[in-house]
C-alpha positions in Angstrom: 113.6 41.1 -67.4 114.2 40.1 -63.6 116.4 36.9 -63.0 115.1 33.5 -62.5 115.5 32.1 -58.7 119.1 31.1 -58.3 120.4 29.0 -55.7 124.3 29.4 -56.6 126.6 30.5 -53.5 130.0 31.5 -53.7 129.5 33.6 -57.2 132.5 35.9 -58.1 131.9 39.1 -56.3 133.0 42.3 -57.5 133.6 44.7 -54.6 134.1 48.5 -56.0 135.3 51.5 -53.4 134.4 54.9 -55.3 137.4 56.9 -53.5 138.5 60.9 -53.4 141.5 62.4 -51.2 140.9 59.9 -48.3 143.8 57.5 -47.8 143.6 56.7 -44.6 140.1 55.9 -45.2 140.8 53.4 -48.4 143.6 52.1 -46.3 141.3 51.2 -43.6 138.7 49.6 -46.1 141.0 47.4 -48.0 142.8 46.2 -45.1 139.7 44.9 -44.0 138.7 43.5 -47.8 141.9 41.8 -48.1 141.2 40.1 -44.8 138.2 38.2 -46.7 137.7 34.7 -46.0 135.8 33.8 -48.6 135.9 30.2 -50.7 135.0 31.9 -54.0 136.3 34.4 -56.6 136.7 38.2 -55.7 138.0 41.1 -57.2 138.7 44.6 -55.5 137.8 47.5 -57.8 139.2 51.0 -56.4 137.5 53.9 -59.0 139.5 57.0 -57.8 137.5 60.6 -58.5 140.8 62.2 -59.4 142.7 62.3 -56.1 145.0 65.3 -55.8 147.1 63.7 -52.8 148.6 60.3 -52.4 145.1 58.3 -52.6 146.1 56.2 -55.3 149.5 55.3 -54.0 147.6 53.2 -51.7 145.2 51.5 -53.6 148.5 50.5 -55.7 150.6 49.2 -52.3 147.8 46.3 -52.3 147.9 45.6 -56.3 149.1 41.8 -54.8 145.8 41.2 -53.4 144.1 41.4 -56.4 143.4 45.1 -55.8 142.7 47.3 -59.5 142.6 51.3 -59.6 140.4 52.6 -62.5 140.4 56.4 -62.8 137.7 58.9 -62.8 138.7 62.2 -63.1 136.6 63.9 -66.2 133.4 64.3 -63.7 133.3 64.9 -60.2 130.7 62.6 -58.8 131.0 59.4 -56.9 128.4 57.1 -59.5 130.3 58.6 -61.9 133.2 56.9 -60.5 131.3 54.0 -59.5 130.5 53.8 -62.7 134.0 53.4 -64.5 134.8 50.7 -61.8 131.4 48.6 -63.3 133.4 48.7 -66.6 136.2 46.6 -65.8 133.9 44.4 -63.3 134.4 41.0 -64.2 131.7 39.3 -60.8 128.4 38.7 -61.0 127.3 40.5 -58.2 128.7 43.9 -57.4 129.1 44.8 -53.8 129.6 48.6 -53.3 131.5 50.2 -50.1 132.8 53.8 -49.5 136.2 54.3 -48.4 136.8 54.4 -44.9 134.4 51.4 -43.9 135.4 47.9 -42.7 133.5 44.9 -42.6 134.2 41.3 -40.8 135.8 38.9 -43.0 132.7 36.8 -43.8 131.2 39.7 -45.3 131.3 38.3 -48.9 130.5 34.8 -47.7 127.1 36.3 -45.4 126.8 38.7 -49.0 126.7 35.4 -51.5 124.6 33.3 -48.8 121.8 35.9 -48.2 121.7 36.6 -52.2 121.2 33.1 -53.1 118.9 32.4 -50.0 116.3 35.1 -50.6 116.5 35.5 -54.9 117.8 38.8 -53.7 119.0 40.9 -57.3 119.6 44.4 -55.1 120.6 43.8 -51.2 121.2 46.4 -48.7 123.2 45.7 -45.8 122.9 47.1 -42.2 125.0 50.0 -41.4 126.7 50.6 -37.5 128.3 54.3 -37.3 130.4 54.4 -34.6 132.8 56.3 -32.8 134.9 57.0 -29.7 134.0 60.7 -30.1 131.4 61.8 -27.8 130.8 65.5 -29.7 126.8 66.5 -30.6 127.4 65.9 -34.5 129.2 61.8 -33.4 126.3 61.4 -31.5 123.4 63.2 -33.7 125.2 60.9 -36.4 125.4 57.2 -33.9 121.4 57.9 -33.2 120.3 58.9 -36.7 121.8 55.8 -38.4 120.5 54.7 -41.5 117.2 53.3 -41.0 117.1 50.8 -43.6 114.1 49.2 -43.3 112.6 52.7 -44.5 114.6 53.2 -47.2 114.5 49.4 -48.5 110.9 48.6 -48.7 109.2 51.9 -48.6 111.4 54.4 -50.4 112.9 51.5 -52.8 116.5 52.1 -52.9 119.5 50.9 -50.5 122.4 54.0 -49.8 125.5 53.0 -51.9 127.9 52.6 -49.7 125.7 49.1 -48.4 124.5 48.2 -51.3 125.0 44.8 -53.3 123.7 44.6 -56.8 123.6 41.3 -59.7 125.4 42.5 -62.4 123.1 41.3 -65.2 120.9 44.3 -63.6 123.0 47.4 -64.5 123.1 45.5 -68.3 119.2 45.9 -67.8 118.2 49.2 -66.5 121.4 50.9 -67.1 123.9 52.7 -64.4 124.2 55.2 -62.4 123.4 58.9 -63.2 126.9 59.7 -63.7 125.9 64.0 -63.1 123.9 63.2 -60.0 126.1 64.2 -57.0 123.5 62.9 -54.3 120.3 61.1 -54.8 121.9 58.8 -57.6 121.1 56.1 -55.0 117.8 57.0 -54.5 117.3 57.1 -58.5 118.9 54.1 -59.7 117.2 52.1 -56.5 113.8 52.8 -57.9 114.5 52.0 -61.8 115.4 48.7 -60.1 112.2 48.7 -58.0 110.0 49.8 -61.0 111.5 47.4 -63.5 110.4 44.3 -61.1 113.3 43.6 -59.7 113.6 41.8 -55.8 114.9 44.5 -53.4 115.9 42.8 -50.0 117.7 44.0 -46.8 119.2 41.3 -44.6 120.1 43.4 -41.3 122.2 40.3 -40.3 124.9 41.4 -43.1 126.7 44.4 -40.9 129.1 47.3 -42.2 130.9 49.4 -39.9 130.7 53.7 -40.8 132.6 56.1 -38.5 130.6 58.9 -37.5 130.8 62.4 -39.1 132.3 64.4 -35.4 132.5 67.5 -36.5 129.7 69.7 -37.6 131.0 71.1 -40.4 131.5 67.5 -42.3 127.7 67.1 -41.0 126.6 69.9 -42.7 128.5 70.0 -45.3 126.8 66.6 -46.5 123.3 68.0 -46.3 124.4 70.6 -48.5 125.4 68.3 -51.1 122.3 66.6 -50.6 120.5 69.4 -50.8 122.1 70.0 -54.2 121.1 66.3 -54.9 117.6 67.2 -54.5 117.7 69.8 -56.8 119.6 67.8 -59.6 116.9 65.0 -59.1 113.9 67.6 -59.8 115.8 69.1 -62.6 116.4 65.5 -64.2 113.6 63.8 -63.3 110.8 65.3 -61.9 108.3 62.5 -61.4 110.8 60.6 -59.3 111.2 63.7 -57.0 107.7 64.1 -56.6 107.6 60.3 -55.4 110.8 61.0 -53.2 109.0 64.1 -51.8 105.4 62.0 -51.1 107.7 59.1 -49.1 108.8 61.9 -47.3 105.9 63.8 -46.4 104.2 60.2 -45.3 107.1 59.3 -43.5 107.0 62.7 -41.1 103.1 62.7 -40.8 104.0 59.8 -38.1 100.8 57.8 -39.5 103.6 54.8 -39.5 105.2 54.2 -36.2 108.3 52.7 -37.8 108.5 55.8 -40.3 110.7 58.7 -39.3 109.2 61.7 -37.3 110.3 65.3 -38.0 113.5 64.9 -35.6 114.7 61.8 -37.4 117.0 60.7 -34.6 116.6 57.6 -32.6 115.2 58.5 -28.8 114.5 54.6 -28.1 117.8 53.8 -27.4 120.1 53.7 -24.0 122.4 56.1 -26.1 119.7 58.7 -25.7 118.7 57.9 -22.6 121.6 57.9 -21.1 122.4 61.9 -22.2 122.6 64.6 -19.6 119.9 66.9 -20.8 122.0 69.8 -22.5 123.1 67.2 -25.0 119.6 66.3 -25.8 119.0 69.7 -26.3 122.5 69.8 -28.6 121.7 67.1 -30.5 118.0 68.8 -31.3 119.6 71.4 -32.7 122.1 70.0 -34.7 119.3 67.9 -36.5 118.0 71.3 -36.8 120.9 73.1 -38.6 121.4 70.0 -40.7 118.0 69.4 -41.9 118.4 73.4 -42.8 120.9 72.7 -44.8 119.9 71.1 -47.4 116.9 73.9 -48.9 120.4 75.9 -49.0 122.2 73.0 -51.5 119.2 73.1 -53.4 118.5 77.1 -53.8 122.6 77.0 -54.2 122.1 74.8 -57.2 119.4 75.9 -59.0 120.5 79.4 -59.1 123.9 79.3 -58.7 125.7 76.2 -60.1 
């Protein structure tokens, strides 16, 4: 059953980075999590996928700063690895980032504040990509964003790499979907959501993303989420058919703050400030990378 209202700041956090051959990423991240200036308990969980380079050597060069590596490495999935870090988690509330991501050092304390202020029991945080690149995929990336408020309170689940979570919850609805390799977010957001639990975003809490520059990384993701997609209908077919209603709602433009079919930003002085042959760029890189996902999914229904 949900939580009773509690008013208790400075809880013991948990923070878990779900990591895989990226260790200048990780570095990055816990350089920035060690930097914490925060007055209660915290622990820093690093669940490596099974890392064939040195990864791991560096969550181990910051084992003094109460730094733990768990290990992953029977399935290849990021809630799978997510999920062994939840196993040794020892905080009350579980904050989730992605390696390569860096926050200011009052994250935890804004984190503990906004949880106890609002009886939040799942929190999203806002999300700023940046990037000093100026290629079409850093840009198409900078003005698609994620728009949180969408995903939040109309789709009912916050991306993992921003999202903070009680921990009594995972004890009530369960975990992750370990054999999900996209959409697990989307999944476990809405077992939250349909078991009665708060779901808040607090766009004053900020994380930092660099953008994907190259358009191979781009579309390489939507692939993966395009095998996501498929996974999710496979496994549960009634929450895809919800996913695929938001969806449809949300590019019928019946909501001015719902995404259109180009879900890029073209309020912004970003955009505006584009010669027109990037505009045009950028259209078609939302193009090819909205493409790219019916690809993941026909890839992993008939040949995964």
């Amino acid at each position: 059953m949900p939580h009773s209202p509690q008013k208790n700041e400075n809880s013991f956090i948990s923070v878990i980075i779900p990591v895989y051959n990226d260790p200048s990423g990780l570095e990055d991240t816990l350089q920035s999590l060690v930097a914490q200036e925060y007055p209660g308990k915290f622990e820093i969980i690093v669940a490596d996928n099974g890392s064939t380079d040195n990864t791991p050597d560096i969550a181990e060069k910051y084992c003094n700063y109460s730094v733990k590596l768990v290990v992953e490495d029977t399935i290849q999935s990021s809630y799978a690895a997510r999920n062994r870090g939840l196993e040794i988690a020892k905080g009350s509330i579980i904050a989730f980032i992605d390696s390569d991501m860096t926050v200011e050092k009052d994250w935890l304390q804004n984190i503990s504040q906004s949880m106890a202020e609002h009886n939040a029991d799942y929190l999203g945080c806002r999300v700023e990509i940046y990037s000093e690149s100026n290629s079409l995929s850093a840009l198409h990336n900078k003005l698609s964003g994620f728009p949180m408020d969408e995903y939040v309170y109309k789709r009912y689940f916050a991306p993992t790499c921003c999202l903070v979570v009680r921990k009594e919850i995972f004890e009530h609805v369960g975990v992750f979907d370990p054999n999900l390799i996209s959409s697990g977010d989307y999944e476990f957001g809405n077992r939250v959501f349909d078991a009665g639990y708060n779901l808040y975003y607090d766009p004053d809490i900020v994380m930092y993303h660099p953008a994907r520059t190259s358009l191979k990384i781009l579309l390489k993701k939507s692939f993966r989420i395009g095998r996501g997609f498929y996974q999710l209908s496979h496994r549960y077919p009634q929450m895809s058919r919800k996913m695929n209603k938001n969806a449809a709602s949300s590019l019928s433009g019946s909501d001015d703050n719902s995404w259109s079919l180009f879900t890029f930003r073209k309020d912004s002085s970003l955009w505006n400030a584009l010669p027109v042959w990037k505009k045009a760029g950028i259209y078609l890189v939302d193009i090819l990378n909205k493409g790219m996902k019916p690809f993941g999914y026909v890839y992993e229904k008939f040949f995964s």
